[in-house]
N, CA and C atoms as a LAMMPS dump frame, in Angstrom:
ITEM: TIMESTEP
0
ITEM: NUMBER OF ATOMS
465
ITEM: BOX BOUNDS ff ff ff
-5.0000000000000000e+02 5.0000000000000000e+02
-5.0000000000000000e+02 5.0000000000000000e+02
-5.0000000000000000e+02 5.0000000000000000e+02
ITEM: ATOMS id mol type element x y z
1 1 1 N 20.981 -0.666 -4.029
2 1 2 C 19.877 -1.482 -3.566
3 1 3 C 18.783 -0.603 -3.011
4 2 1 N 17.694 -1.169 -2.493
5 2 2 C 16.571 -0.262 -2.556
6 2 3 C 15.688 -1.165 -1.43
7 3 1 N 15.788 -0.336 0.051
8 3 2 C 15.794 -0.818 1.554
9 3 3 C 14.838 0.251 1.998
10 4 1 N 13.848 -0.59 3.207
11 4 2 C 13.175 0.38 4
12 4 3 C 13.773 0.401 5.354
13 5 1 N 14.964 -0.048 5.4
14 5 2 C 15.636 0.161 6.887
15 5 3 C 16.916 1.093 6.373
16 6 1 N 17.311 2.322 7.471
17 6 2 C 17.789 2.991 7.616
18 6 3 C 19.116 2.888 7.92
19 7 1 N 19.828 2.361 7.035
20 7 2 C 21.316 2.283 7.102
21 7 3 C 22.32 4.029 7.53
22 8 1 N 23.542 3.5 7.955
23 8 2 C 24.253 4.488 7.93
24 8 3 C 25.65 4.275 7.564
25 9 1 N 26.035 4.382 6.263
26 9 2 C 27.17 3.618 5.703
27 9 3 C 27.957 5.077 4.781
28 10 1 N 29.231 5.093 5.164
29 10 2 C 29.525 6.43 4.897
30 10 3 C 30.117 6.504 3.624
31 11 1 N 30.501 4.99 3.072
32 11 2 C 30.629 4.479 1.662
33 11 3 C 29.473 4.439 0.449
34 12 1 N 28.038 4.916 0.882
35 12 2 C 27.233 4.933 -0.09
36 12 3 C 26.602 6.615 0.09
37 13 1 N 25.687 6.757 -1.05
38 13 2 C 24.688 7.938 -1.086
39 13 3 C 23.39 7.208 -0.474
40 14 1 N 22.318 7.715 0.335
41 14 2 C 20.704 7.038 0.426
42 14 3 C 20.414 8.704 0.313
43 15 1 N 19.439 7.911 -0.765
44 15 2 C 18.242 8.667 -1.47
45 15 3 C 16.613 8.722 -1.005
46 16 1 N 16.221 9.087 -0.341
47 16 2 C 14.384 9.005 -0.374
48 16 3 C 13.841 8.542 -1.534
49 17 1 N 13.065 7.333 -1.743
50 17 2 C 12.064 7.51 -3.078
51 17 3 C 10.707 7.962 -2.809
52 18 1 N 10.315 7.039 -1.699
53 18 2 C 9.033 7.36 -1.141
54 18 3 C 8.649 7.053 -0.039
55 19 1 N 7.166 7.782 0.667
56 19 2 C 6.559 7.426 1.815
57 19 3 C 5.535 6.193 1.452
58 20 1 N 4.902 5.821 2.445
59 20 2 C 4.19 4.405 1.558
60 20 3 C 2.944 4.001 2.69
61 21 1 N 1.524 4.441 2.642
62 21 2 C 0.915 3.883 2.87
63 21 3 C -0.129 2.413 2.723
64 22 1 N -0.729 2.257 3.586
65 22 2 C -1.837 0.922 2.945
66 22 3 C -3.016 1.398 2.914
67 23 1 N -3.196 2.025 1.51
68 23 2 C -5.049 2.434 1.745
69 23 3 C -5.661 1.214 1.531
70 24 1 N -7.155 2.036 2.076
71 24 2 C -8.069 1.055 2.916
72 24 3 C -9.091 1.738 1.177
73 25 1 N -9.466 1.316 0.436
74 25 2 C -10.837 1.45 -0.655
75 25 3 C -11.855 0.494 -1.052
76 26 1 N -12.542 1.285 -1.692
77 26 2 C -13.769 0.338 -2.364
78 26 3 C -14.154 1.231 -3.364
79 27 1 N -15.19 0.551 -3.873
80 27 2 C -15.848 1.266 -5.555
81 27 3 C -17.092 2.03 -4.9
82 28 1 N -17.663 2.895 -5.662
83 28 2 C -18.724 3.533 -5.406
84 28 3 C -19.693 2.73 -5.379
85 29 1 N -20.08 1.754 -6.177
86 29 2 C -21.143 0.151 -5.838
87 29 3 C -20.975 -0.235 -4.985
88 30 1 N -19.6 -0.305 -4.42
89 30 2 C -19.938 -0.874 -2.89
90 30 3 C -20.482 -0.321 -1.815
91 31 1 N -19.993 1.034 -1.859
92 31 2 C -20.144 2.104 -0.669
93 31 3 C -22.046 2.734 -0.948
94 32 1 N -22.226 2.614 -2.199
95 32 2 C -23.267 2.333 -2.123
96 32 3 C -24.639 1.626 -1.58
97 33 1 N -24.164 0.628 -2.09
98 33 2 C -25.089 -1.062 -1.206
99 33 3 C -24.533 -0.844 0.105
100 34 1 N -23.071 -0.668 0.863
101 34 2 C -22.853 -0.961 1.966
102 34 3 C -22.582 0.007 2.759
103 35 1 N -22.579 1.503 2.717
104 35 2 C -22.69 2.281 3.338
105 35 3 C -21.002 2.771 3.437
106 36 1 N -20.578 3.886 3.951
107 36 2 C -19.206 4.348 4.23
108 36 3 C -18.88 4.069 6.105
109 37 1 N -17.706 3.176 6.007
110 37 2 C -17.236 3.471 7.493
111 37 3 C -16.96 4.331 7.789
112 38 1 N -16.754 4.502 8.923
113 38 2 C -16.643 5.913 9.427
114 38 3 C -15.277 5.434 10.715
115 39 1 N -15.309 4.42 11.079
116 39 2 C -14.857 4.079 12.285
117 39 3 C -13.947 2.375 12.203
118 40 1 N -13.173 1.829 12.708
119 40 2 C -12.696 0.555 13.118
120 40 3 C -14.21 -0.261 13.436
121 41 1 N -15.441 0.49 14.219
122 41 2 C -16.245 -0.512 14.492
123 41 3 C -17.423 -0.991 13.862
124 42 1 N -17.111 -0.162 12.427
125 42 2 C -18.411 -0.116 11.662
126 42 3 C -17.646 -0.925 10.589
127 43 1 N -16.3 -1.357 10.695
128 43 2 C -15.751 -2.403 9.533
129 43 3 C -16.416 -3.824 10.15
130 44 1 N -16.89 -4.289 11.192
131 44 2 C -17.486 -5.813 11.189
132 44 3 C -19.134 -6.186 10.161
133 45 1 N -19.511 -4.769 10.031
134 45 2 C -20.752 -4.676 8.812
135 45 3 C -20.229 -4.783 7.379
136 46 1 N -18.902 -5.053 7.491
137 46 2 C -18.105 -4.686 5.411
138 46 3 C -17.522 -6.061 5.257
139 47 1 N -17.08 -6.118 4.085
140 47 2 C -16.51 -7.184 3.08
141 47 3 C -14.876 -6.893 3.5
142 48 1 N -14.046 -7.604 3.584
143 48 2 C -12.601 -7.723 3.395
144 48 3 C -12.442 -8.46 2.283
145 49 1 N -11.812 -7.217 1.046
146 49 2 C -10.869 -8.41 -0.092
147 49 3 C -9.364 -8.134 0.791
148 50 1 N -8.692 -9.16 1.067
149 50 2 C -7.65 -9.497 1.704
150 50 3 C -6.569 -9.969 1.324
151 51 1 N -5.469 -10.268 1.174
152 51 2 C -3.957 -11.004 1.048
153 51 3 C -3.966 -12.197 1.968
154 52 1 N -3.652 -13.033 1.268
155 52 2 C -3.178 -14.367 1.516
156 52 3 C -1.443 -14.705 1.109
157 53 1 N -0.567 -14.853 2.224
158 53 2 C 1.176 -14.667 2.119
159 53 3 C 0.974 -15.913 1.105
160 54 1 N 1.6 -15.866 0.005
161 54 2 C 1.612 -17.552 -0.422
162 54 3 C 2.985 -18.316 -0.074
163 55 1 N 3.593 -17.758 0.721
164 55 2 C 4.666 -18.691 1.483
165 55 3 C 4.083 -19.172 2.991
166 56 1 N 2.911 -19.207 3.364
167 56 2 C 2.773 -19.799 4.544
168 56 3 C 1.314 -19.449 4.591
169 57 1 N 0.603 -19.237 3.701
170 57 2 C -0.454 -19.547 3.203
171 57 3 C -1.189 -18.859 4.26
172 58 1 N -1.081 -17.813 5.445
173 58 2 C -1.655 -17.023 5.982
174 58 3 C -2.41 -15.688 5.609
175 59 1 N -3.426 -15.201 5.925
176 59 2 C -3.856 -14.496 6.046
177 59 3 C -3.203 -12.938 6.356
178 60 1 N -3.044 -11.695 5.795
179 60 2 C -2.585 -10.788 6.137
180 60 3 C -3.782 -9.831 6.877
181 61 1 N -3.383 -9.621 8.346
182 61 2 C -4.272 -9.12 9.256
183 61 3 C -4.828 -7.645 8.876
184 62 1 N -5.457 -7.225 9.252
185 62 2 C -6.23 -5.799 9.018
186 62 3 C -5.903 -4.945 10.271
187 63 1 N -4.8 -4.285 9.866
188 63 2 C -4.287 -3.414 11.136
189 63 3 C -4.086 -2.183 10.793
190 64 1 N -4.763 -1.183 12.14
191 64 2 C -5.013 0.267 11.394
192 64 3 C -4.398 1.487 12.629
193 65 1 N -3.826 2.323 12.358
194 65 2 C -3.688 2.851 12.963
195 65 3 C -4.291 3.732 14.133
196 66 1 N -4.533 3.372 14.807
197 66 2 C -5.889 4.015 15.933
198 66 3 C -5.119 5.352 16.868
199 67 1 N -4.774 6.559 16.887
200 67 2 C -4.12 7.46 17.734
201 67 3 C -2.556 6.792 17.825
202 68 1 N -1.834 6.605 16.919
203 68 2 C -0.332 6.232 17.29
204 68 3 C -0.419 4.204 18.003
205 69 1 N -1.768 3.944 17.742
206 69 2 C -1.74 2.714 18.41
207 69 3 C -2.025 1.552 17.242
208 70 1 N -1.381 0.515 17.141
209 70 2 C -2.014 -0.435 16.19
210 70 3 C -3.226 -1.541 16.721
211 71 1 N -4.013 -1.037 15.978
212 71 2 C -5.601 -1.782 16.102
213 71 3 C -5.656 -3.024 15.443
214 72 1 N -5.889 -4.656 15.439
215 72 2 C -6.135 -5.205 14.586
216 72 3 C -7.881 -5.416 15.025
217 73 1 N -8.432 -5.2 12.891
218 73 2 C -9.904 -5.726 12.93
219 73 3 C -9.776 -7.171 12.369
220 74 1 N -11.036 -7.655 12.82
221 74 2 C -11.778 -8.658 12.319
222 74 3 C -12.864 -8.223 11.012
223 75 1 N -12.39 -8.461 10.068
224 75 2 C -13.532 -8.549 9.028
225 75 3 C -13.921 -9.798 8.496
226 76 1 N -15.403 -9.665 7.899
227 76 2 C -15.63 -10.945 7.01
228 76 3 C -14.969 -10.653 6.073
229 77 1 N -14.437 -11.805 5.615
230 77 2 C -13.624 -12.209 4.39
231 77 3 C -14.376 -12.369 2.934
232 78 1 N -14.575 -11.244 2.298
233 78 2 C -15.356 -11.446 0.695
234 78 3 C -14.649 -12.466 -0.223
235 79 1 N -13.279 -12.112 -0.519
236 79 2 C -12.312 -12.567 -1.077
237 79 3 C -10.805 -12.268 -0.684
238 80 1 N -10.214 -13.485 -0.754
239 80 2 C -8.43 -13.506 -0.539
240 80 3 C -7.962 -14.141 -1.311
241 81 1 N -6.586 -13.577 -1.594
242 81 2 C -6.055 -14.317 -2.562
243 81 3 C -4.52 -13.217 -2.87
244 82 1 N -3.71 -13.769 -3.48
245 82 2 C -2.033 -13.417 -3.511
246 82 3 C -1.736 -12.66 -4.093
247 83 1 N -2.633 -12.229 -5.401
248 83 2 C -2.503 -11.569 -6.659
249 83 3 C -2.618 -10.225 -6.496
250 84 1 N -2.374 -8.841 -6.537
251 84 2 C -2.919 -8.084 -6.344
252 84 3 C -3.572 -7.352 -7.316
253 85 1 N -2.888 -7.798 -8.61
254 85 2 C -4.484 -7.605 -9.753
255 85 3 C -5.545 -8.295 -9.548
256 86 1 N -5.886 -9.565 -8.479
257 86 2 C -7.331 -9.949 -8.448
258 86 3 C -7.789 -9.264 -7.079
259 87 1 N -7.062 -8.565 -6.533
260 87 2 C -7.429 -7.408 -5.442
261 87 3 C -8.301 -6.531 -5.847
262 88 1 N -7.358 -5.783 -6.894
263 88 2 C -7.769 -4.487 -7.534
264 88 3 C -9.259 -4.699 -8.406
265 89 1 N -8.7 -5.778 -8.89
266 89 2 C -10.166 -6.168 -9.716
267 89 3 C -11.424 -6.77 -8.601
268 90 1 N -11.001 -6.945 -7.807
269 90 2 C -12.144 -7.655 -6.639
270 90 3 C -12.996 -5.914 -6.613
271 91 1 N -11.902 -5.188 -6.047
272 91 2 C -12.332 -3.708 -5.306
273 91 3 C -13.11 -3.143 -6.264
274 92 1 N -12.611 -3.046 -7.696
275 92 2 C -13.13 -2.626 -9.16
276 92 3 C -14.453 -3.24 -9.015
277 93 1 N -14.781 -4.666 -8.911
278 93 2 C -16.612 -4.944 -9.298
279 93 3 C -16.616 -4.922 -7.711
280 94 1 N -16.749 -4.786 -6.646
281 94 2 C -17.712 -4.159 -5.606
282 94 3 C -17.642 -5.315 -4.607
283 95 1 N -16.425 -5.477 -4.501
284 95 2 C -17.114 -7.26 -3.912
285 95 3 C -16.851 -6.993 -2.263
286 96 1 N -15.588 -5.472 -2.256
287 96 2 C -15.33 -5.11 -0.533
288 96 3 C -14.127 -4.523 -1.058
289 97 1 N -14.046 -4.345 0.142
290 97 2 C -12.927 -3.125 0.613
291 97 3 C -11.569 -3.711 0.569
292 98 1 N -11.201 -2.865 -0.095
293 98 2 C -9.789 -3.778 0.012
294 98 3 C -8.437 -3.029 0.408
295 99 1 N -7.277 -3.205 0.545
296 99 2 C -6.318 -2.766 0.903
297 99 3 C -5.27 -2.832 -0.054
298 100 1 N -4.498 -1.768 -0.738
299 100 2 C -3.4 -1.585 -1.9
300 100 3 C -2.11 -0.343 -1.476
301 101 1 N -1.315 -1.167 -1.602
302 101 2 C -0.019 0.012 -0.645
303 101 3 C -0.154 1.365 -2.269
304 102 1 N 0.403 2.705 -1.593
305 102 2 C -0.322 3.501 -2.289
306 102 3 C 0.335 3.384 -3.771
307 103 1 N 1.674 3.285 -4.055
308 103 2 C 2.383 2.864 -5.175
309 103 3 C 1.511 1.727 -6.094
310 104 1 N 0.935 0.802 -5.571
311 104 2 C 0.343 -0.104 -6.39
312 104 3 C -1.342 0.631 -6.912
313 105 1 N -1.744 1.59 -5.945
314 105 2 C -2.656 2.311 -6.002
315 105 3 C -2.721 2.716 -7.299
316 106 1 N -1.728 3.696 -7.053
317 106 2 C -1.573 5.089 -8.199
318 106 3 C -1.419 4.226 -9.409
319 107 1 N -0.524 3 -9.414
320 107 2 C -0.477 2.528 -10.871
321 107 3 C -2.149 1.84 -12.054
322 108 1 N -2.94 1.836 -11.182
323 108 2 C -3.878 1.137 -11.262
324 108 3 C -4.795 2.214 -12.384
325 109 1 N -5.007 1.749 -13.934
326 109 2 C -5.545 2.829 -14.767
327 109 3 C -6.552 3.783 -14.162
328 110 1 N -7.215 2.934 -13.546
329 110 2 C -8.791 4.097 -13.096
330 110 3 C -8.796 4.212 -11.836
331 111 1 N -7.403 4.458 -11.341
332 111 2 C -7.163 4.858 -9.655
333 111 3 C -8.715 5.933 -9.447
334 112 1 N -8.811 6.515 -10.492
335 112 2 C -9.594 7.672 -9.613
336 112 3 C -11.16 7.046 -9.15
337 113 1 N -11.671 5.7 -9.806
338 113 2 C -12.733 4.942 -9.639
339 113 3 C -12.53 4.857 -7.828
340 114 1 N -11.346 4.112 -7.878
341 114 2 C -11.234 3.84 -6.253
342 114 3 C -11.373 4.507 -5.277
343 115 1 N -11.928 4.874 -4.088
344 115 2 C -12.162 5.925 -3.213
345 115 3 C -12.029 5.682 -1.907
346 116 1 N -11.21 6.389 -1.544
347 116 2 C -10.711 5.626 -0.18
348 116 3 C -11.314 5.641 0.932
349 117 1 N -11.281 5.343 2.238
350 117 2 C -11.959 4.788 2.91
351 117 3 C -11.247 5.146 4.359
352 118 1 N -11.738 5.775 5.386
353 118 2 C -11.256 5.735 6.81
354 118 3 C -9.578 6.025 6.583
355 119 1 N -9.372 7.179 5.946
356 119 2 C -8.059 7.419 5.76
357 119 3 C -6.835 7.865 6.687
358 120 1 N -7.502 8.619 7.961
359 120 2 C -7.391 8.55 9.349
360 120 3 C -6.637 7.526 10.053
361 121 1 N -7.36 6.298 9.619
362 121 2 C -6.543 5.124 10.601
363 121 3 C -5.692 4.062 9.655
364 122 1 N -5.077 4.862 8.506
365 122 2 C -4.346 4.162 7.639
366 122 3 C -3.055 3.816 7.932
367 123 1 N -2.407 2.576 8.074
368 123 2 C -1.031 2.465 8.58
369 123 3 C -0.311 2.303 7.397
370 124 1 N 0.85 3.603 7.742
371 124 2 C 1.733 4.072 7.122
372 124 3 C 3.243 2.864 7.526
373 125 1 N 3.984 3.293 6.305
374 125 2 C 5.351 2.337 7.078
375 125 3 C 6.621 3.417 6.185
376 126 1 N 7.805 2.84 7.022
377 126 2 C 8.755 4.202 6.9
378 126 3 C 9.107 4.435 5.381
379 127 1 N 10.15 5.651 5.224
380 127 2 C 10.124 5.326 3.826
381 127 3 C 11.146 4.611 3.467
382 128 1 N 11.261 4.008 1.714
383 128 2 C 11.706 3.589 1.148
384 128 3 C 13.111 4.29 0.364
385 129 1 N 14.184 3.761 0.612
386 129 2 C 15.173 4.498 0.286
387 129 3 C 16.298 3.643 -0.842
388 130 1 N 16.907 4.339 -1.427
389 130 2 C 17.568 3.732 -2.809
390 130 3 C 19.234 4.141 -2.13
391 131 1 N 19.65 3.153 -2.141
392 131 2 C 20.887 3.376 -1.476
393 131 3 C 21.81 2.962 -3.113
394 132 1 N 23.352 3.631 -2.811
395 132 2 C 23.675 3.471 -4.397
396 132 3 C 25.469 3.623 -3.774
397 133 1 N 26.696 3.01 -4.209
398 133 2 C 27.88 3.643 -4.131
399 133 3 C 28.209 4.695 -4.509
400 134 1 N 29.094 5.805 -3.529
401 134 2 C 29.594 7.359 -3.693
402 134 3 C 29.695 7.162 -5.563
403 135 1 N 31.071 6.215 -5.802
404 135 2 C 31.639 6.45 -6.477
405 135 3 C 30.382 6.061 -7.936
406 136 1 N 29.561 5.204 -8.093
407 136 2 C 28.816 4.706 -8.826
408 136 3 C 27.59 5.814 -9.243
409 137 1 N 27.551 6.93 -8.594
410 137 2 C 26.759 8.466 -8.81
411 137 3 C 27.548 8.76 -9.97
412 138 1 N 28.694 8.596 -10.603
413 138 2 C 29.381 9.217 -11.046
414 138 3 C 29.311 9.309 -12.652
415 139 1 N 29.072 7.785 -12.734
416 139 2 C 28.792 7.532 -14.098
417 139 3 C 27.346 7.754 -14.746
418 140 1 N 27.437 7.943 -15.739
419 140 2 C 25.886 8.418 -16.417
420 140 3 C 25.138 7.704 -16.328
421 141 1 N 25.135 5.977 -16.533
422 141 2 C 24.036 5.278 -16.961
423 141 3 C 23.841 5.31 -15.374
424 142 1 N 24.415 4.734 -14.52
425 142 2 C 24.193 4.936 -13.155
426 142 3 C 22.999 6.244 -13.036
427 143 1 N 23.315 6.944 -12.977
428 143 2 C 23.102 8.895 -12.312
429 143 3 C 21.144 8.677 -13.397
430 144 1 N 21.726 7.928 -14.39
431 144 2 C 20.09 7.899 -15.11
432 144 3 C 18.847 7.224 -14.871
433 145 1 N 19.635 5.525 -14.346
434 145 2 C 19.132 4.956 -13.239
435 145 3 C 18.444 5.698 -12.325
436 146 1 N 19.155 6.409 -11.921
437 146 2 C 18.928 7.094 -10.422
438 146 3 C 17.784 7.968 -10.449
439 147 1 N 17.518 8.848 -11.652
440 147 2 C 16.787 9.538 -11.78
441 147 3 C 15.875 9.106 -12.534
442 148 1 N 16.009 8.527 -13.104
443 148 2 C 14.602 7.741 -13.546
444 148 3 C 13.76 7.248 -12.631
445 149 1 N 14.512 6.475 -11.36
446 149 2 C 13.597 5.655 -10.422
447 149 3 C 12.907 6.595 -9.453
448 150 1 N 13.932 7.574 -9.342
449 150 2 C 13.362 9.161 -8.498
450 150 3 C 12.017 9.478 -9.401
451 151 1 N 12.098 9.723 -10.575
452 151 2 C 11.336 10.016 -11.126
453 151 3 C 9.68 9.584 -11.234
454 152 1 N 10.076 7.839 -11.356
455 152 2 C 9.023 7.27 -11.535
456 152 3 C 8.325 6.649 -10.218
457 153 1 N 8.732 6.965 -9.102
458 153 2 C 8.268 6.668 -7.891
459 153 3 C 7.737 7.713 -7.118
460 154 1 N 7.808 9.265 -6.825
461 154 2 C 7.461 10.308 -6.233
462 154 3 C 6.023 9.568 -6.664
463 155 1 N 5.897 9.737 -4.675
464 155 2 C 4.453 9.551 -4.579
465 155 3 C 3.143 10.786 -4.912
């Protein structure tokens, strides 16, 4: 199974896959027309494309790491919504800044369009680990599994 909490079970192997931030980006059209933050207090002048939970239909807050402290901002809301291809595509035509954990980042064809933003106060979360049985390392298709997902996840 594949957990971001830190088990200690002397019956399995845990593996690292990855570290995992939430960057903060926008397109060069945006940062254009709207200038580059620099700060938590220069985000009430920007666009939030945002997450909406669709199990309780809330809003996912804008919380940034400020010196080891969690900050929540207030932004205007450009666009929200559940999807995170209509994220990516929001961020893609210029509509605001948006937020993509970095895995969903990197997959994104023209990651390099995207440019990140106040990278400083980006909240990170622990890593992600692939936990697997001793004995289940053993077999090949297993062990290929294993390295494939190693493979295709290094951030």
């Amino acid at each position: 199974w594949i957990s971001c909490v830190q088990k200690r079970l002397r019956t399995v192997i845990k593996l690292p896959m990855f570290r995992t931030a939430r960057d903060m980006i926008a397109s060069s059209a945006y940062l254009a027309a709207f200038g580059i933050p620099e700060s938590p207090s220069d985000l009430h002048q920007h666009r939030l494309i945002g997450y909406r939970f669709i199990t309780n239909n809330r809003i996912l807050p804008l919380i940034l790491d400020h010196h080891g402290e969690q900050l929540t901002v207030e932004m205007p809301g450009q666009l929200m919504s559940n999807d995170i291809e209509v994220m990516a595509d929001g961020i893609r035509n210029g509509l605001g800044i948006g937020r993509l954990f970095e895995p969903v980042h990197n997959l994104q064809p023209d990651k390099e369009a995207f440019i990140p933003v106040m990278e400083r106060y980006w909240k990170t979360y622990p890593p992600v680990y692939l936990y697997y049985p001793k004995s289940a390392g053993k077999t090949k298709r297993v062990k290929t599994l294993i390295d494939f997902l190693l493979k295709h996840t290094a951030g």
